[in-house]
C-alpha positions in Angstrom: 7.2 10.3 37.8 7.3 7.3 35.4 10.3 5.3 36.3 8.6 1.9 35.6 8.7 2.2 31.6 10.9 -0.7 29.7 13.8 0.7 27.9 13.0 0.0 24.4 9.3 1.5 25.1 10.8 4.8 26.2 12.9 5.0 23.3 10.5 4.6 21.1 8.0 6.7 22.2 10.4 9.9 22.4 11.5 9.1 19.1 8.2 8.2 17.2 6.9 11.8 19.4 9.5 13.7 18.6 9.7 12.9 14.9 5.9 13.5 14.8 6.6 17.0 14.8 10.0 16.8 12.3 12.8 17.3 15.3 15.0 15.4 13.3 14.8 18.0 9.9 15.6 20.4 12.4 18.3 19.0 14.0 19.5 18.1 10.3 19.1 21.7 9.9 21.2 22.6 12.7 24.4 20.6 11.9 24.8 21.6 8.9 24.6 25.6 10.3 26.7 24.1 12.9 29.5 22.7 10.4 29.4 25.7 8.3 30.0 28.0 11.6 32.8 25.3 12.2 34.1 25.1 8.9 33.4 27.8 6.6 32.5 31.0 9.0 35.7 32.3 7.1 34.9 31.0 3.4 32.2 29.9 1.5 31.7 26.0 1.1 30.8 24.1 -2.0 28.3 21.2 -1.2 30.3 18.2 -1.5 32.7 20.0 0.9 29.4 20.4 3.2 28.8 16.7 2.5 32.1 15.4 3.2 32.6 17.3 6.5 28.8 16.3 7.9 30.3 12.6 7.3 33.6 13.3 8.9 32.5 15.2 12.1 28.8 12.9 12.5 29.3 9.8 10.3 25.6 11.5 8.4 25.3 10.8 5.2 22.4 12.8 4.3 22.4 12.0 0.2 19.8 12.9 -1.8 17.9 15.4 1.4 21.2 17.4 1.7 20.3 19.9 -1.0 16.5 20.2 -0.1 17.7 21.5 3.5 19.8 23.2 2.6 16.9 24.7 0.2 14.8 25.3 3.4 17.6 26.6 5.4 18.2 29.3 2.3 14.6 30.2 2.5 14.6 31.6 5.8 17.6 33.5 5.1 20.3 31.3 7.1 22.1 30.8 4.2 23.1 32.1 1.3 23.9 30.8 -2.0 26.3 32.5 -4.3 26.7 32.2 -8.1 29.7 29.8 -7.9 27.5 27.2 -6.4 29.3 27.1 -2.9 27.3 28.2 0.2 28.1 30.5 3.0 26.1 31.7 6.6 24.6 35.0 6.3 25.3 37.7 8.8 22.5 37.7 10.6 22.8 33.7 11.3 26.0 34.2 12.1 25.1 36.8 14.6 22.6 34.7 15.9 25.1 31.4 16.6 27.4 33.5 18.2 24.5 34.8 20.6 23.7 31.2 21.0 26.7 29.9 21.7 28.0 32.7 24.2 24.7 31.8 26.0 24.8 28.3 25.9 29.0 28.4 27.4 27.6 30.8 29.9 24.7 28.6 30.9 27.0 25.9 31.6 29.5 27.4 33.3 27.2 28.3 35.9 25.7 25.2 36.2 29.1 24.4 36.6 29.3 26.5 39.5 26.0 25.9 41.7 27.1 21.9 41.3 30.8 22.8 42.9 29.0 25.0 45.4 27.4 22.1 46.8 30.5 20.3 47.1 31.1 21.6 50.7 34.1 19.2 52.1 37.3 21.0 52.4 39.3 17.8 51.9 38.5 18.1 47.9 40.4 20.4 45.7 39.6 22.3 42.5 40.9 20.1 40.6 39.1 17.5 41.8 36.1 19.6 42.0 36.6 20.3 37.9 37.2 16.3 37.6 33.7 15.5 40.1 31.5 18.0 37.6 32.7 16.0 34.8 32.2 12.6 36.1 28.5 13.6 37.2 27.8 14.7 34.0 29.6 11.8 32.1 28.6 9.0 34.9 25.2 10.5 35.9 23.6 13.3 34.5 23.6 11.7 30.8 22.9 8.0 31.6 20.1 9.3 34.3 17.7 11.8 31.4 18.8 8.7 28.8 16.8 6.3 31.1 14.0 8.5 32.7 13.9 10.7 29.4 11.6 13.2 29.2 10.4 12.3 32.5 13.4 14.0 34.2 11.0 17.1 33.2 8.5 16.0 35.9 11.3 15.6 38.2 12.1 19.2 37.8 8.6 20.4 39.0 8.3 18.7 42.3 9.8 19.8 45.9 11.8 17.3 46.4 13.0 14.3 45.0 14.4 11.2 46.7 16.9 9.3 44.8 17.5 6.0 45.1 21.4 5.5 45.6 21.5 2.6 43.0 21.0 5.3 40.3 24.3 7.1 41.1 26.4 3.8 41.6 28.6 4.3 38.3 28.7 7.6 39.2 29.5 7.0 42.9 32.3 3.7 42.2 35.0 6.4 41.5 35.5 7.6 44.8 36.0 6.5 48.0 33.4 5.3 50.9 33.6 8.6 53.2 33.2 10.5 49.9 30.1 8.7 48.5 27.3 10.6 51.1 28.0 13.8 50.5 28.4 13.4 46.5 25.3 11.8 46.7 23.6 14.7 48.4 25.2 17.0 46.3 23.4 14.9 43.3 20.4 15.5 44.5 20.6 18.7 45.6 21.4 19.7 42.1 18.2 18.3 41.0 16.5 19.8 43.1 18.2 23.3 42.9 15.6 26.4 41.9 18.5 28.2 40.3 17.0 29.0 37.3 20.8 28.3 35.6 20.6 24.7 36.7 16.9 24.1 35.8 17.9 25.7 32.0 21.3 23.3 32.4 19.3 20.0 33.0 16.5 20.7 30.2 19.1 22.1 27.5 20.5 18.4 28.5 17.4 16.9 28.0 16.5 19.1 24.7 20.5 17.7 23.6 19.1 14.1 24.6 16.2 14.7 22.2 18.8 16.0 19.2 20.1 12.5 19.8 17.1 10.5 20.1 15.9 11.9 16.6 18.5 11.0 14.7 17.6 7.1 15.4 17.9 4.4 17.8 20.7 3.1 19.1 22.4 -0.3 18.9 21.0 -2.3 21.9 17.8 -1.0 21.3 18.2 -1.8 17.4 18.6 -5.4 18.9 16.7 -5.7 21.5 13.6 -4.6 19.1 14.4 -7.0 16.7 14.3 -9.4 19.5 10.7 -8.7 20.6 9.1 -8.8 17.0 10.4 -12.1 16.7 12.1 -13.3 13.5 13.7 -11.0 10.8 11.2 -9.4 8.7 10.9 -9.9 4.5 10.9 -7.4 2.6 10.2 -8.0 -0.9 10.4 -4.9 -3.2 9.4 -5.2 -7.0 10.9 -2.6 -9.4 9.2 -1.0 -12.4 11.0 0.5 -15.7 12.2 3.7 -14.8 13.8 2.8 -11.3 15.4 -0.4 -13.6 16.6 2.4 -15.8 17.9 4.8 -12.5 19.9 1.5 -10.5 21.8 1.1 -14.2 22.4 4.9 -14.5 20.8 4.7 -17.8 19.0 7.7 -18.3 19.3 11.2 -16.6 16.9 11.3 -13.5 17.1 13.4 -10.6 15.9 10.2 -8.5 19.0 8.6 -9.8 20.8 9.1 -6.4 17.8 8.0 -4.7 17.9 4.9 -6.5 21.2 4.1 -6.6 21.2 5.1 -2.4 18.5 2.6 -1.7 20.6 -0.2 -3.4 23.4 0.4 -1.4 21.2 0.6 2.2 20.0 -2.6 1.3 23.5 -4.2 1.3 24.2 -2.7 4.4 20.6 -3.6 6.1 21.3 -7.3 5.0 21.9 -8.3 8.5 18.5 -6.5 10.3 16.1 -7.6 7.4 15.6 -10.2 4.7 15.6 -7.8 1.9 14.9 -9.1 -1.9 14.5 -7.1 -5.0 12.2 -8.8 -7.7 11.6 -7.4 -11.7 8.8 -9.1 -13.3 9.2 -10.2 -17.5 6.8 -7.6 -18.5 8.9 -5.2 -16.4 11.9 -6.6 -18.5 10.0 -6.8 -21.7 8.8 -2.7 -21.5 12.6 -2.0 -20.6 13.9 -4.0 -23.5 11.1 -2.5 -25.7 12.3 1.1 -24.7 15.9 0.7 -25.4 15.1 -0.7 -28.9 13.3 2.3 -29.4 15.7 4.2 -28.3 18.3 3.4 -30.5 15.8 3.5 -33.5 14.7 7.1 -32.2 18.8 8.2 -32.5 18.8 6.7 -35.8 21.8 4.5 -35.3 24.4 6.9 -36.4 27.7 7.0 -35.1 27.7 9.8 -32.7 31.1 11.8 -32.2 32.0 13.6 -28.9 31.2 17.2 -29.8 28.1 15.8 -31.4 27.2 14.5 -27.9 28.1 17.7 -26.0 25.3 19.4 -28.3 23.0 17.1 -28.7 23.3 15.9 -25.1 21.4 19.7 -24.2 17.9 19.2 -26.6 17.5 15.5 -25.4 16.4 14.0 -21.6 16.2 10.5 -20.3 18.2 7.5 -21.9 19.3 10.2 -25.0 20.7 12.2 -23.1 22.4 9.5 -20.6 24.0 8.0 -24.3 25.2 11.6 -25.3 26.8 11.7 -22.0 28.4 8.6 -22.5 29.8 9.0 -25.9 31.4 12.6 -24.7 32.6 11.5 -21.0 34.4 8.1 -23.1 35.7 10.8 -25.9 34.8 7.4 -28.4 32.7 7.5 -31.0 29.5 5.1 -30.7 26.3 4.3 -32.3 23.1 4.1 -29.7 23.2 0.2 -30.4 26.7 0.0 -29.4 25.7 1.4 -26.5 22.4 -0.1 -25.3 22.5 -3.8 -27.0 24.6 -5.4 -24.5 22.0 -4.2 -21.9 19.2 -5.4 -24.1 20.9 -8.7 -24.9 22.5 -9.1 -21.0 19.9 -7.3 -18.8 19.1 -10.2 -16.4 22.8 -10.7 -15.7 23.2 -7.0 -15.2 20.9 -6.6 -12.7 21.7 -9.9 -10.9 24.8 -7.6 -10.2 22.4 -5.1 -8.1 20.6 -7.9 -6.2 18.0 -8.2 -8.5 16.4 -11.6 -9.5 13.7 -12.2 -12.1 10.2 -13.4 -10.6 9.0 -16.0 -13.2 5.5 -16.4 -11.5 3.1 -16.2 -14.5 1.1 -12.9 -14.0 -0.7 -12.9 -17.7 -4.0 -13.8 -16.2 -4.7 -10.1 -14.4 -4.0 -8.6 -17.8 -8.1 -9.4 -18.0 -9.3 -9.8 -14.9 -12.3 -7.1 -14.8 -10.9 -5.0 -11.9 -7.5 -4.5 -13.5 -9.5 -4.0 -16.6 -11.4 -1.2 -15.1 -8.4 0.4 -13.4 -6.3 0.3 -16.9 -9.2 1.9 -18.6 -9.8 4.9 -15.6 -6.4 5.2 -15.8 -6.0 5.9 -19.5 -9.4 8.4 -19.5 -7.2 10.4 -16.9 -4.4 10.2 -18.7 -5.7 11.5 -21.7 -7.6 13.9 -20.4 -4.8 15.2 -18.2 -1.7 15.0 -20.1 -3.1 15.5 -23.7 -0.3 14.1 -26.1 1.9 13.5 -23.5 -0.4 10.9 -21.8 1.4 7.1 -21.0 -0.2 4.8 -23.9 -2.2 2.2 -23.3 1.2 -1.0 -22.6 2.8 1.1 -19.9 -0.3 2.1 -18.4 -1.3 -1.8 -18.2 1.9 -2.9 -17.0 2.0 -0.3 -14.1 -1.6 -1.5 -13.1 -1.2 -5.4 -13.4 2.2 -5.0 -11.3 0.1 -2.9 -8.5 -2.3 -6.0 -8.8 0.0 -8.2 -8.1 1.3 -6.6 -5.1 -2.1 -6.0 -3.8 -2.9 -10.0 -4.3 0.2 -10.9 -2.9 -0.3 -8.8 0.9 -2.6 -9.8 3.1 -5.9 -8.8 3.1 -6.6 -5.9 5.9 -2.7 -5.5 6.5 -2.8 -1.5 7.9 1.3 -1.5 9.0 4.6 -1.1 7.2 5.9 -3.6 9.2 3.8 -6.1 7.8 3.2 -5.0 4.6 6.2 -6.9 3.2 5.4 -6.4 -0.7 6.1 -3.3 -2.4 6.5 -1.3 -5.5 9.6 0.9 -5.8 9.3 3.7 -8.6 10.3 6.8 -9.2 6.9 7.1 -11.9 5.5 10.3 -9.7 2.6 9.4 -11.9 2.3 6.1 -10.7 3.0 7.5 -7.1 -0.1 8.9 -7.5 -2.3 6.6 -9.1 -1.3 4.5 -5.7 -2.3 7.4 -3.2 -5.6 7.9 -5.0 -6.2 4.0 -4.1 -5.3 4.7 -0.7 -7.1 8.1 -0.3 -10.3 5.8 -1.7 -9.7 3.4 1.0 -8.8 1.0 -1.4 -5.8 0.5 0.8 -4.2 1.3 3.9 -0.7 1.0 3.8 1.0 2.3 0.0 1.7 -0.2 -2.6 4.0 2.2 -4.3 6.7 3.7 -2.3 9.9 6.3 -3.7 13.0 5.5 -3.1 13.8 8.3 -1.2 10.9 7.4 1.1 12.2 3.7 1.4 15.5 5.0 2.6 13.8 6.8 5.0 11.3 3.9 5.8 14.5 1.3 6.5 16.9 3.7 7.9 14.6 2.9 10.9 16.4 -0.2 11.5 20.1 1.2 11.3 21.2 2.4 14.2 22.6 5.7 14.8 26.4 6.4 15.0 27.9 6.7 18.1 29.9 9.0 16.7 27.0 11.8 16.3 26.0 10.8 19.7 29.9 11.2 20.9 29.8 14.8 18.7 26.7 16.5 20.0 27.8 15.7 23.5 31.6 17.0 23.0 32.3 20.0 24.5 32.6 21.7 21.5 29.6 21.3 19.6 27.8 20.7 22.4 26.2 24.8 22.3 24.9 24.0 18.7 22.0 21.7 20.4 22.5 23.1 24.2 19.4 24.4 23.4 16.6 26.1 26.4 13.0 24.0 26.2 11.1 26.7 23.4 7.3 26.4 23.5 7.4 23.3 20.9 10.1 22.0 23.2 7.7 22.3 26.2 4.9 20.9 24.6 6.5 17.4 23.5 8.0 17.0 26.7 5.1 17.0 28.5 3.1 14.8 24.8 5.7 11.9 25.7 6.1 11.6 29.3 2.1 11.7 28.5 2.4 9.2 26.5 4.8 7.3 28.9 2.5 7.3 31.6 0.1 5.5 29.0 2.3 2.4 28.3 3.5 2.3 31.9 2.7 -1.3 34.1 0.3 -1.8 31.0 -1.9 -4.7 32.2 -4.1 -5.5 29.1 -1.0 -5.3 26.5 1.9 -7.2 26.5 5.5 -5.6 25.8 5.7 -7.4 22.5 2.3 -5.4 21.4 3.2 -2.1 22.3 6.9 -2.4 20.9 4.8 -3.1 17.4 2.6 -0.7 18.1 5.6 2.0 18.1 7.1 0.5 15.8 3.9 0.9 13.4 3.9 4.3 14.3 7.2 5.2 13.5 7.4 3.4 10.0 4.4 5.4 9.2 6.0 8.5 10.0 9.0 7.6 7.5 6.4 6.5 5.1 5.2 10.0 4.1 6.8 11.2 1.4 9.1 14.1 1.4 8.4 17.4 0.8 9.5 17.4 -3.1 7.8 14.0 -3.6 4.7 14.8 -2.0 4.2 18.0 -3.8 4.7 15.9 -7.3 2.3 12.7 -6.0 -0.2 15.1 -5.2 -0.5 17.0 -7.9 -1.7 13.5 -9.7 -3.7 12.7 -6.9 -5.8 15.6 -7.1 -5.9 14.9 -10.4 -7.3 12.0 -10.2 -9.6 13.3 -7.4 -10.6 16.2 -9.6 -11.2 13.8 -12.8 -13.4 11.4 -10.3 -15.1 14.7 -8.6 -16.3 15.4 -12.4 -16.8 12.3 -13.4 -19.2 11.9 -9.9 -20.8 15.4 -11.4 -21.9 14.5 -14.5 -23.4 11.4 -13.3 -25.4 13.8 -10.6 -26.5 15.7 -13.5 -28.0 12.7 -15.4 -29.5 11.7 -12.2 -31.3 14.9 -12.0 -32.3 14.9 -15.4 -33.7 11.3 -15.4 -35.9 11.9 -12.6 -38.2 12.7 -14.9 -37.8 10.0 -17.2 -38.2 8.0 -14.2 -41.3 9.7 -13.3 -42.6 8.9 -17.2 -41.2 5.4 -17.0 -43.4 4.8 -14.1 -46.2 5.8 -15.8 -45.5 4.0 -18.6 -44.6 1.1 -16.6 -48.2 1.2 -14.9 -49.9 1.3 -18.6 -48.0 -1.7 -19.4 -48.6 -3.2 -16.2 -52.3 -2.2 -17.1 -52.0 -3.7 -20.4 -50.2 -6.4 -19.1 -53.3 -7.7 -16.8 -55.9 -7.1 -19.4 -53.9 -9.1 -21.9 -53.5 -12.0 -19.0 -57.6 -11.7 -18.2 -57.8 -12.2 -22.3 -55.2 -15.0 -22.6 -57.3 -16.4 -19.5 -60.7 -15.9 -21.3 -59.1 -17.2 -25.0 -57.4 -20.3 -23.0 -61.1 -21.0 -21.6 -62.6 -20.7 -24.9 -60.7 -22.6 -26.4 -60.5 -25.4 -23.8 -64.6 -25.0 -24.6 -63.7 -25.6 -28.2 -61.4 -28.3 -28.0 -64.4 -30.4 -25.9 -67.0 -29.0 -28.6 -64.2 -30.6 -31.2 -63.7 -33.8 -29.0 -67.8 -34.4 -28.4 -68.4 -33.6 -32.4 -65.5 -35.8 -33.7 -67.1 -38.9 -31.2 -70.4 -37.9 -32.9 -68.2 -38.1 -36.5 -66.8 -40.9 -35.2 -70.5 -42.9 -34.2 -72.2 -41.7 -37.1 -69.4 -43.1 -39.6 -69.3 -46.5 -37.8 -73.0 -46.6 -37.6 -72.7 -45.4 -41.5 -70.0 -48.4 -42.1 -72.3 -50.9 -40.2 -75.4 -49.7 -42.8 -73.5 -49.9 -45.3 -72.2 -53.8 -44.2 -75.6 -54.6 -43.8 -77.1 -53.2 -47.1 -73.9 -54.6 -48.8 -74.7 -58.0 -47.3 -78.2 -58.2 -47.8 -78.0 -57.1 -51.6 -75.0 -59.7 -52.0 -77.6 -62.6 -50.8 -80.7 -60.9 -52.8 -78.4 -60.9 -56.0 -76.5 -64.0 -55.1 -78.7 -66.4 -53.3 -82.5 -65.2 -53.6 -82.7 -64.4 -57.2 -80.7 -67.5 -58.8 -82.6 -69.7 -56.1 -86.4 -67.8 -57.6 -85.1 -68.3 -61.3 -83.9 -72.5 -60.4 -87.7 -72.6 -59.2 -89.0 -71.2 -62.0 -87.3 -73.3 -64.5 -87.8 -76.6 -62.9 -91.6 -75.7 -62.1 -92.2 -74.9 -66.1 -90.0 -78.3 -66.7 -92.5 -80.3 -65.1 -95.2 -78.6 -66.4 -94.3 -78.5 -70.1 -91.7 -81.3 -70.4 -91.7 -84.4 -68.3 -89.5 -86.5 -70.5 -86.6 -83.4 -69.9 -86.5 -84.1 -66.0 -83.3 -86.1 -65.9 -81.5 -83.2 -68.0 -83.2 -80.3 -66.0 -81.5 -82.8 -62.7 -77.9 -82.4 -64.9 -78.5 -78.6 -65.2 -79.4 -77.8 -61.8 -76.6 -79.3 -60.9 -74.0 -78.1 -63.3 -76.0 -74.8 -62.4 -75.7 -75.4 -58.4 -71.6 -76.1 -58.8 -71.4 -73.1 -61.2 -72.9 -70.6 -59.1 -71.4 -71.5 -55.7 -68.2 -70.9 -57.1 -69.2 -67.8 -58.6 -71.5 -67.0 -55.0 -67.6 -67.8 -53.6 -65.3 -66.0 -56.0 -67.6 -62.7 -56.0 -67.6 -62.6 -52.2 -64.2 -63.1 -52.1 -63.7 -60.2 -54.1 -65.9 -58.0 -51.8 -64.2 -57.4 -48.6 -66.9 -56.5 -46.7 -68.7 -59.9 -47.8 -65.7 -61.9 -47.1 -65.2 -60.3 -43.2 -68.5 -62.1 -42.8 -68.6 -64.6 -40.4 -71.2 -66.6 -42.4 -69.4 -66.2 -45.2 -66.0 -67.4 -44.1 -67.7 -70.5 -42.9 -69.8 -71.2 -46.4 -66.2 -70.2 -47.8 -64.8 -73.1 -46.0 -67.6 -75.5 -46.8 -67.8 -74.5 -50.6 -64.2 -75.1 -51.1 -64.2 -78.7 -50.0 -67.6 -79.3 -51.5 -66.1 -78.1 -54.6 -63.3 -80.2 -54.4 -65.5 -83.3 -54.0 -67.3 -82.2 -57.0 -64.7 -81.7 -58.8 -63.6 -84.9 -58.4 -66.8 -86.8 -58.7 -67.2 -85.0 -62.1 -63.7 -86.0 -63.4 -64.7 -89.3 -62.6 -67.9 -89.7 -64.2 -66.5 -87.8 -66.9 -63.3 -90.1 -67.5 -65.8 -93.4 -67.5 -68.0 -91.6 -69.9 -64.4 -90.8 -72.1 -64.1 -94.7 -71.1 -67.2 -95.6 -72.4 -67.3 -93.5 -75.8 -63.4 -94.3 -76.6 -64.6 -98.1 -76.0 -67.9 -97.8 -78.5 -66.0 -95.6 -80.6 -63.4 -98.5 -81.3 -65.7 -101.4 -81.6 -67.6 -99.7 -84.0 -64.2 -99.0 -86.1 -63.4 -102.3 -86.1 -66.6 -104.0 -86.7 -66.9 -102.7 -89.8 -63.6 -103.4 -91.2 -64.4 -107.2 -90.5 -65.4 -108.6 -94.4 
């Protein structure tokens, strides 16, 4: 038998098993057949009477799941529902309770019996006998299944069982020393018993122990929980428009409760868990925007009272909250009467609730590509899915971005509630859904987007149950409602948890700490899942969604199989060009090559250009040259000859003015020899030439001098003549 288990771990496990398999719905289920048998076996009962009475007897307020049990309890014909609204047991579940109850009184006072047989001393009377029964029960009994749990089932299949005394001390303390043996063999006798009424007695005391266990933990454990995971958690919830709408009881939702609910379990959970509700501005600009439209939709007439009441039947949503209104108040009001001040005050107003604005910029995922990708899915679903009445293209993008944000702002691989910390609360069933899709795509593990009634569900986890339901259910009488034999189911979970018990017990490889938030895990997930009513609505979109993306996934199979052969002819084509591609390189290679030949053909024939015109220029230099000293040196030189040689043949007396001649000649044609080679650039890039060039001009110079001179004495001489003559003859 596992007796070794800590406290909190033994707890857990019975109530994270026994919820697996919805023992708490059907305890639910049971007290409220049980407060109607109390109650209203005579009459019928309207609801709020049912609520107020479940509060009053078990401190259980159910809220917003009263009426869907008492749906399910109607469906297999335990109730009935008549046409004033009120609710009464039918016949045959009354039958049956009565059945249940005789057997359950019967059963115990039997037990009752075999315990006082044991009680063998003479020295005790009844009375006391009556007053031992209840103090084992009270003392023992109870506290003993609370701390072996469903281990006490274990107990009841073995031989024998040894006890240690320590167990039955509280029990023990309130009597005296000679007394304390034979009560303590009369314990264990009783444990041991094979009276079939005594086994039935301990396991309907176990099966009550479950009832108890399901409804939550209790206080020290709360605690003592809290202690192990270290410091409070955070949890940080983000709203979107319609549960803004629902918390200010703006428009006519049946999540309205829900809503409102959750804002008052926060209040009360401040103490367990740092709790903060954020709205984002584009959640406060879309609310804004709708209420604006809104009042332009009512056309801003004043709306009377029996307007409303008619009107206030054709219209849903915020109309039909605002028709409400205006016929509850019996005023008169226009729709901007009634919606501006939350327009123009709807930060202040919802400070009021606990919510604060979170002024992180968040523009930038408006086109980022994933969220760009998800808004236009999204919309293509939408369309397709709700025709006209599909979400336009703003309200889609602001549901997306915010689901962004919250994904950004977790931790990357975080797989438990308990450390999620971010979340979305809505009561969108649309956006519900758009969230499961993610997670059934493995996108993520634990939901971004969570319902209200869900959270309630998820944080009533951490308030601990009333020890005045505990107190109840063991009372004498309502103790028969959950005095209950061990059914099959019953059986089955006794033997999953002390199972699961024997797992976790002197656990080497895990510490305490680790397996508390392993439990913990588990039961969080457990309250995750959405109710019945809620699931049906999510998964309706999240099929869907799954239908859309099965189609979508369909159509692109189909073009797969009809590409494969324009693959096939791609290929081909792609081997042509490949083809093409290498004979047009082996051309390019042969062109390149030819024209490399070319360019040297070009090079060697512009070097022959090139020698050719510079031996051409140096021909042309030369001829130049050698006609310039033909014409300018040989010829004038063969005609100077000529003349002096028919001079001195012909004329001696002439010699001295053939000498002036050849010299005027010889001056005259070197300058001429000069100036014309000058002129000729070839000629006068002659080295020869530069140097006569030189020469002539200083000889010239020289000359030119000598000349003047001889020329100013002749002037000399003549002017000198020429005036003696003059005056000579003027002499008488």
């Amino acid at each position: 038998m596992t007796t070794n288990i800590d406290a909190n771990i033994l707890n857990l496990v019975q109530h994270v098993e026994l919820n697996k398999i919805g023992w708490w719905d059907s305890v639910i289920q049971r007290l409220i057949v049980a407060t109607l048998w109390m109650d209203g076996k005579v009459d019928s009962m309207s609801v709020d009477d049912l609520e107020r009475a479940l509060k009053s007897h078990f401190d259980l307020d159910l809220g917003v799941r009263l009426n869907p049990v008492i749906d399910q309890i109607a469906g297999i014909g335990n109730i009935i529902k008549l046409s004033d609204g009120k609710i009464r047991l039918s016949e045959a579940c009354l039958r049956t309770i009565n059945s249940d109850v005789h057997e359950a009184e019967e059963i115990i006072d039997r037990a009752k019996k075999a315990f006082i047989n044991t009680l063998t001393c003479d020295e005790i009377t009844s009375a006391e006998k009556e007053q031992i029964w209840g103090d084992f029960n009270d003392s023992f009994l109870r506290p003993f299944i609370k701390n072996i749990g469903a281990n006490i089932y274990e107990l009841l299949n073995v031989r024998s069982v040894n006890l240690d005394q320590s167990l039955l001390d509280t029990f023990l303390d309130h009597y005296r020393p000679e007394q304390k043996d034979y009560l303590f063999n009369s314990a264990q006798l009783f444990l041991t018993s094979i009276d079939q009424n005594v086994r039935s007695y301990i396991l309907r005391s176990l099966n009550t122990h479950f009832c108890v266990e399901a409804c939550g933990l209790d206080q020290k454990t709360i605690r003592s929980l809290q202690n192990s995971l270290g410091q409070a958690k955070n949890v940080t919830l983000f709203i979107d428009t319609n549960f803004l709408f629902s918390i200010l009881e703006l428009h006519e939702n049946p999540s309205n409760a829900a809503a409102l609910g959750l804002i008052e379990l926060i209040k009360n959970l401040s103490k367990e868990l740092n709790i903060k509700l954020y709205v984002t501005n584009p959640t406060l600009d879309e609310a804004r925007a709708v209420l604006r439209g809104t009042i332009d939709s009512l056309n801003g007439s004043r709306i009377t009272p029996n307007m409303a009441e008619v009107a206030g039947r054709y219209v849903s949503g915020l109309s039909r909250k605002f028709f409400y209104e205006v016929n509850r108040s019996n005023t008169p009001l226009t729709p901007k009467q009634f919606f501006q001040p939350y327009i123009d005050n709807l930060v202040l107003i919802l400070r009021t609730k606990g919510v604060e604005v979170f002024n992180e910029d968040i523009a930038q995922l408006n086109t980022r590509q994933d969220v760009v990708d998800d808004i236009i899915t999204q919309t293509e679903f939408e369309e397709k899915k709700w025709g006209e009445k599909a979400k336009a293209y703003k309200p889609l993008e602001h549901d997306i971005v915010l689901w962004h944000l919250i994904k950004d702002k977790r931790r990357i691989g975080v797989d438990s509630p308990l450390d999620a910390e971010y979340w979305i609360v809505t009561i969108d069933f649309r956006f519900l859904g758009f969230d499961d899709y993610k997670k059934t795509n493995n996108i993520i593990i634990v939901p971004i987007c969570i319902h209200p009634t869900t959270l309630v569900q998820l944080l009533q986890f951490w308030i601990p149950r009333s020890q005045l339901l505990e107190d109840t259910l063991y009372s004498s009488l309502w103790l028969p409602f959950v005095f209950r034999d061990l059914d099959p189911q019953s059986e089955n979970i006794t033997i999953e948890i002390v199972k699961t018990l024997g797992r976790f017990e002197n656990v080497g490889d895990l510490p305490k700490e680790t397996i508390i938030g392993i439990l913990v895990n588990e039961a969080l997930r457990q309250r995750i899942r959405n109710e019945t009513n809620v699931e049906k609505q999510i998964e309706l979109v999240r099929e869907a969604l799954i239908e859309q993306n099965l189609k979508a996934q369909a159509q692109i199979d189909e073009e797969k199989s009809k590409n494969k052969g324009y693959e096939q002819i791609l290929q081909e084509k792609e081997a042509a060009i490949t083809k093409l591609r290498d004979d047009l390189q082996t051309t390019r290679t042969e062109l390149a090559q030819e024209r490399e030949d070319r360019q040297g053909l070009s090079s060697e024939l512009a070097s022959i250009r090139q020698t050719l015109e510079t031996r051409d220029r140096d021909e042309f230099k030369k001829r130049t040259q050698q006609k310039y000293s033909i014409i300018g040196v040989i010829i004038p030189f063969f005609l100077l000859l000529l003349a002096w040689f028919f001079i001195t043949t012909n004329f001696v007396n002439l010699i001295l003015y053939a000498g002036v001649f050849t010299g005027v000649f010889l001056v005259v044609w070197s300058w001429l020899f000069d100036y014309f080679g000058e002129k000729n650039k070839i000629i006068s890039e002659t080295g020869s030439f530069k140097v006569y060039h030189s020469i002539i001009k200083w000889v010239l110079s020289i000359l030119g001098v000598v000349i003047i001179g001889i020329m100013t004495n002749a002037l000399y001489d003549w002017l000198k003549i020429a005036i003696t003559q003059f005056f000579g003859q003027q002499k008488p």
